[in-house]
N, C-alpha and C positions, 0 to 999 in steps of 0.2 A: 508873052502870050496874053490876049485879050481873054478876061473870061466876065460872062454874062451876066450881072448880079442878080437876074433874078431865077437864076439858077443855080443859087447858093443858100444854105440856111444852116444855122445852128441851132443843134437841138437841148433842146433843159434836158440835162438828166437827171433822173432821180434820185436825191441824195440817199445814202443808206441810214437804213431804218433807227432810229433812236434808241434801245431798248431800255433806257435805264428806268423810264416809268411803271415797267413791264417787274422790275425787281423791288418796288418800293415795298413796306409789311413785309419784310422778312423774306422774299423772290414771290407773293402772293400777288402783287400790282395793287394797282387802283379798284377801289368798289365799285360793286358793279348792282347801283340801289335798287334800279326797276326788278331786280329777281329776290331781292330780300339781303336778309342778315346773313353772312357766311360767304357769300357771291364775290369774286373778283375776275381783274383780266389778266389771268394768269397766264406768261406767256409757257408755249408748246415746251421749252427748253429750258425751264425752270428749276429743274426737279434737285438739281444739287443746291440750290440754294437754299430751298425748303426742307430738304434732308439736312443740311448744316445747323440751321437753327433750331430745329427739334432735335435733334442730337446733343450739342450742348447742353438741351435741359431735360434728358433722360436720367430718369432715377436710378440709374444704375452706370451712370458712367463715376469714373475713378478717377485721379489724379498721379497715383503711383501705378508705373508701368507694372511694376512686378507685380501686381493685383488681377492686372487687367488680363481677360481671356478674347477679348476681340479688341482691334485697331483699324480704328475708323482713318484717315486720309483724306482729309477735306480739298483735293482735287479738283477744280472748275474743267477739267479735260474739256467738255463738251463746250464753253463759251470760249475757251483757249482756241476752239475750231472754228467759231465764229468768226473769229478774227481775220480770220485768213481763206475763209471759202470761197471770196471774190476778189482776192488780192494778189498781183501778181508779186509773188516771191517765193525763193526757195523752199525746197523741204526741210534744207537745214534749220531754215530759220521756223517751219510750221510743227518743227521737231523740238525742237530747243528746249521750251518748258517742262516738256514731262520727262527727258533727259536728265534736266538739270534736277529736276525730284527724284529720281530714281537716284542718282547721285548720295542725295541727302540721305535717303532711305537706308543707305547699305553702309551709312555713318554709325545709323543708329541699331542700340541692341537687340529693342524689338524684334527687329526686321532680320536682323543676321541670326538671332537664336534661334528662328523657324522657317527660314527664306522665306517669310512673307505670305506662308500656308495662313495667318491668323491674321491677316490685314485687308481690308475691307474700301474699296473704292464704289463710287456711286458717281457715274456719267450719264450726264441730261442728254445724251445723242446716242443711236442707232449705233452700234457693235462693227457696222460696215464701215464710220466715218473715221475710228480709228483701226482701221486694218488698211490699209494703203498698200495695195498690191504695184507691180510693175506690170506695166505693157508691154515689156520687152525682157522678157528672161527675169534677172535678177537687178535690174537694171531700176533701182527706185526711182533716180531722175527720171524717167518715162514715165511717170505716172506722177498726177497733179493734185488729186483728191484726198482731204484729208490726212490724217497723221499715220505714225504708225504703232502709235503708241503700244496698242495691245497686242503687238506683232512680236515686240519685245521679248529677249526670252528672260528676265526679269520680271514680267508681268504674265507669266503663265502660271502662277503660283498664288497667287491672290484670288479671290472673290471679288469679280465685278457684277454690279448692279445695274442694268441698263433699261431705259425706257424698251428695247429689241436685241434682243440677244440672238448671237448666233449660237444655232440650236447643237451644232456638233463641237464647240467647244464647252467643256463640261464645266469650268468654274466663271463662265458666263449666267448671270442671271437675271432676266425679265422681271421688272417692279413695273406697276402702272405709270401711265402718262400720267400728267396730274391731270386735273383737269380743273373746273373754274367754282367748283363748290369747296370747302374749307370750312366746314362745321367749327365751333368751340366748345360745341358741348351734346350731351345724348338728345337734351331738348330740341337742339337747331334740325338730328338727324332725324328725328322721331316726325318733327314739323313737315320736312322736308319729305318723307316716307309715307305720309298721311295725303300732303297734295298730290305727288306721283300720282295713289291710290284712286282719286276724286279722279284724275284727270281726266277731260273727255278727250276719245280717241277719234277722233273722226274722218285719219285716213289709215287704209290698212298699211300703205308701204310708201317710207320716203324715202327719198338719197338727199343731203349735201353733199355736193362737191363739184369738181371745175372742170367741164367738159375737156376733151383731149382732140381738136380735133382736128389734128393732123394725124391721130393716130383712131381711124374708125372702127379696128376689128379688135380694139383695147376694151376690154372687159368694163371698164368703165364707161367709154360711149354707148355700149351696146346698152348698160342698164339705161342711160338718160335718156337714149331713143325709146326703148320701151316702155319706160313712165311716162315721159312728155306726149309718147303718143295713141294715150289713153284716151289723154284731155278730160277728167272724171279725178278731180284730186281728191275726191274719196275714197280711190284705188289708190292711186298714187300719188304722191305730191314730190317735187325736185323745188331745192334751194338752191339755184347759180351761186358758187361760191368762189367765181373767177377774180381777180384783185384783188386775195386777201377778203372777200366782203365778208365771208364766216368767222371773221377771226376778234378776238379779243374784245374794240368796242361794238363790234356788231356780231357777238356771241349770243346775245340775248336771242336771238329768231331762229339761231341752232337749235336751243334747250327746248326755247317753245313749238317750234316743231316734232321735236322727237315726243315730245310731252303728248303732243296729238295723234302719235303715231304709233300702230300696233308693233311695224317692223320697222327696224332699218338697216337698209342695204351698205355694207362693208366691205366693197374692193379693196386690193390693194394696191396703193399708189406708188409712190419713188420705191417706193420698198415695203415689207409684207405686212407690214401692224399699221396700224391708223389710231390716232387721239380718239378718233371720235367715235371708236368701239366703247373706249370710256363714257364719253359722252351720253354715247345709247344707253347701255347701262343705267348711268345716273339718271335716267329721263322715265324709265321703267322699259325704256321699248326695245325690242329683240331684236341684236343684231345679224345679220344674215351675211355670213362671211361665204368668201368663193375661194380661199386656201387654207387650210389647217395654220397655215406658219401663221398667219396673221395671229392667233390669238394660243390653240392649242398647244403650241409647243415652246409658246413663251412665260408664261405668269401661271408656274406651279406653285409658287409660294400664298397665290392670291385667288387663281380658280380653282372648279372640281376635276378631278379626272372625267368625268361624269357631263359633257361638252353640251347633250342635249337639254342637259337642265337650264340651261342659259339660254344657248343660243340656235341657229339653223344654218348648218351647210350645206351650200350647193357648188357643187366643183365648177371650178371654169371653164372647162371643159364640156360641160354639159351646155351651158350655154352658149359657146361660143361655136363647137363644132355642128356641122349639117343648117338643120335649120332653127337649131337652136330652143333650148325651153326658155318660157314665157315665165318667167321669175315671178309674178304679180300672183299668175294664173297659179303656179303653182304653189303659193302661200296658201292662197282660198279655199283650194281644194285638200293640200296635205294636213294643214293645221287648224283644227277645230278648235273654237271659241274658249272652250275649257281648258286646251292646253295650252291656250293662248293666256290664259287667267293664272294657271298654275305655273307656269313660268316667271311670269310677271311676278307676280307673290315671292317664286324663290329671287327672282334678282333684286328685287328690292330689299324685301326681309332679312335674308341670308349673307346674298352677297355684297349690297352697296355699303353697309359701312366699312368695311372692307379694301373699299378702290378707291377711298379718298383722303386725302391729308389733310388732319386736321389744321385748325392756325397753330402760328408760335407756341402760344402759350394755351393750347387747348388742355378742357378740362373735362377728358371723356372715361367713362368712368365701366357703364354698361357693355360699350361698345369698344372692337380695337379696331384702328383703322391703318390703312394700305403702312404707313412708318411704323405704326407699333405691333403690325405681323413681324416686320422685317430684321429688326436687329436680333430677336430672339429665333430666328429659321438661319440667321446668316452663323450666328451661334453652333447652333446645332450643325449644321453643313460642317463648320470645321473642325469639330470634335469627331464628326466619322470620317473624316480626312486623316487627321493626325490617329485614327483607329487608340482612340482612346479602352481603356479596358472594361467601363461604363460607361453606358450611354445616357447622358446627360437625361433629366425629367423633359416632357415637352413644353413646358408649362416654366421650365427655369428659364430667368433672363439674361441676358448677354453683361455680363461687365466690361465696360467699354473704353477706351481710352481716345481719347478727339489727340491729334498733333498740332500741335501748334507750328506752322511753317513761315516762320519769322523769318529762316533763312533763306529763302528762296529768294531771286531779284523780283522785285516792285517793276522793273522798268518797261513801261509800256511800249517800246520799239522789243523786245526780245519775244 
């Protein structure tokens, strides 16, 4: 058969993404100078590497198991999933790794003295990516996504830590995204809480993020229709952030937008939480969510019960049914300047030291930040598990034991 050559072509694909620049500083990446000292391109999926290296050099971790009242499990689960998000092969084999740990786990005394009520896991991925449901009954080979890791009935007994936690599994727990600041000290935070303060605001409502638009009645197109067709980016401002453009080296136009920005709008995307609620935060500017899950019923450890103090909701519903509220319009009108000011104050003052990790070897002394809430709440959580007969002080810290997992295979095809 004749065929036509010029109705043929091969296309370049895209090779997959390099991330190891992205883990250099201890999982913090490469600096990131134009925003100052503390600044990196910290990537979205970080967060156990950054939890690893600050744990190592926590003052209260131990070396003798029989000391220790919490165990840590230095677990990559979440880049374990990377591996395998775009690759065709089995589940067996996208299974294999945290099998093969669990294995190890039930060797050790630790872990069989308590089944693993006092052992502590922390994964850089959404709480969905390891639940691998079936499409077909019980049938795991029907379904291609992720692992199953916490599906496991091994791993229902443990405190996991996750960038998104599913809300109705109870020893699931929501810690912040990282995000791209990483103070080292009260100075860097103090610096950084003072510019916020200065900032000029000069639009009331922005969005970052990447239109959808095959999908038009997606709560997300309808807000970019409604900013873009303002045309008055003193109302509103939109950052196109389709190709990755918001991400890591061109992070910088994120921060300095939200920095200008009274509000910012927080759909929710693949799934209910978004980085860049952190983001807002860190920027001073009030995020404006359209589901509770997104933030409410994740990060108890790190927000108030108290929701309006931070941020503003408007259901999706509201704007997506009939003819829908005008989200811009109703900033203006619901939220007066003052509380626009007292909010700002509490998220900055209150809450941002709070949502950020510091570096390695930070020396923060005033302040506790997003890692040094967490070992002493993870503490606390399993001593009213185990219904201890006193309840620990709030204020005691975790003694901690890291595992060294020497035993696990190295080999990069499993």
């Amino acid at each position: 058969m004749e065929i036509r050559k010029e109705y043929c072509i091969i296309f370049e694909m895209v090779p997959w993404q390099d991330l190891c620049k992205y883990f250099k500083n201890q999982g913090l990446g490469e600096p990131m100078a134009k925003l100052g000292k503390g600044w990196y391109q910290t990537h979205q999926y970080s967060l156990e590497l950054i939890f690893h290296s600050r744990i190592l050099k926590h003052p209260c971790r131990v070396y003798n198991e029989n000391e220790a009242k919490l165990f840590y499990v230095p677990f990559y689960g979440g880049l374990d999933i990377l591996r395998w998000h775009f690759k065709n092969v089995s589940n067996d084999v996208k299974d294999s790794l945290g099998l093969e740990l669990l294995k190890w786990l039930e060797r050790q005394q630790p872990w069989t003295r308590n089944s693993g009520k006092d052992h502590v896991f922390v994964l850089g991925k959404i709480s969905w990516d390891f639940r691998r449901k079936s499409s077909n009954g019980d049938d795991q080979s029907q379904s291609s996504w992720g692992t199953r890791f916490l599906e496991l009935s091994k791993m229902q007994n443990p405190i996991k830590l996750l960038i998104e936690r599913q809300p109705w599994h109870v020893n699931d727990v929501g810690i912040p995204h990282p995000t791209y600041f990483h103070p080292h000290s009260d100075n860097d935070i103090i610096a950084w809480q003072l510019r916020i303060m200065r900032s000029n605001r000069k639009s009331l409502v922005s969005f970052a993020g990447a239109p959808r638009p095959e999908a038009q009645d997606n709560i997300r197109s309808i807000l970019i229709n409604q900013c873009t067709s303002i045309n008055d980016t003193s109302k509103c401002e939109f950052l196109n952030c389709s190709s990755g453009k918001c991400e890591n080296e061109e992070a910088e136009s994120v921060i300095e937008l939200f920095l200008g920005s009274e509000f910012c709008l927080q759909p929710p995307g693949d799934s209910a939480t978004r980085k860049s609620v952190f983001d807002s935060l860190l920027s001073g500017c009030i995020p404006v969510l359209f589901d509770p899950f997104t933030a409410y019923y994740q990060y108890s450890w790190h927000l108030p019960e108290d929701h309006g103090k931070y941020s503003v909701l408007i259901e999706q519903k509201e704007v997506k049914e009939g003819e829908g509220v005008n989200v811009v319009e109703r900033l203006s009108n619901n939220v007066s300047r003052r509380e626009r000011e007292n909010m700002r104050r509490y998220i900055v003052f209150e809450l941002l030291p709070g949502l950020v990790y510091g570096d390695a070897n930070s020396e923060l002394d005033k302040f506790q930040d997003a890692f040094g809430i967490t070992p002493s709440a993870a503490h606390l959580t399993c001593h009213r598990r185990r219904r201890t007969s006193t309840r620990p002080s709030e204020n005691k810290a975790a003694v901690v034991v890291t595992f060294e997992l020497r035993a696990l295979s190295t080999d990069p095809n499993l």
